[in-house]
C-alpha positions in Angstrom: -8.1 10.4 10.1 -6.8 7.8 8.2 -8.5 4.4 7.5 -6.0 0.9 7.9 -5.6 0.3 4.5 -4.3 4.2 3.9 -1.6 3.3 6.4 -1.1 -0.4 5.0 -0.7 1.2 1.8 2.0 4.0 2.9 4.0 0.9 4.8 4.1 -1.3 1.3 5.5 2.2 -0.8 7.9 3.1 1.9 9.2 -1.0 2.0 9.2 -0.3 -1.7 11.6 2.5 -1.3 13.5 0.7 1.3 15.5 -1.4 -1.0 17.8 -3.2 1.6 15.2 -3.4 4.2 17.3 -0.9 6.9 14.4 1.6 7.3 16.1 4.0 5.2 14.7 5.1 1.9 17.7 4.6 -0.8 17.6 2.2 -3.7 19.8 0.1 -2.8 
């Protein structure tokens, strides 16, 4: 099970990855 900031953490690299914000993982 994983604790809130384990999830908060795995959103802020994926939004990282998401570099125009579509909720795809591309760089641009």
């Amino acid at each position: 099970m994983e604790t809130l900031n384990q999830v908060l953490s795995l959103m802020e690299a994926f939004k990282a990855f998401d570099g125009d914000n579509d909720g795809c993982i591309n760089e641009a």
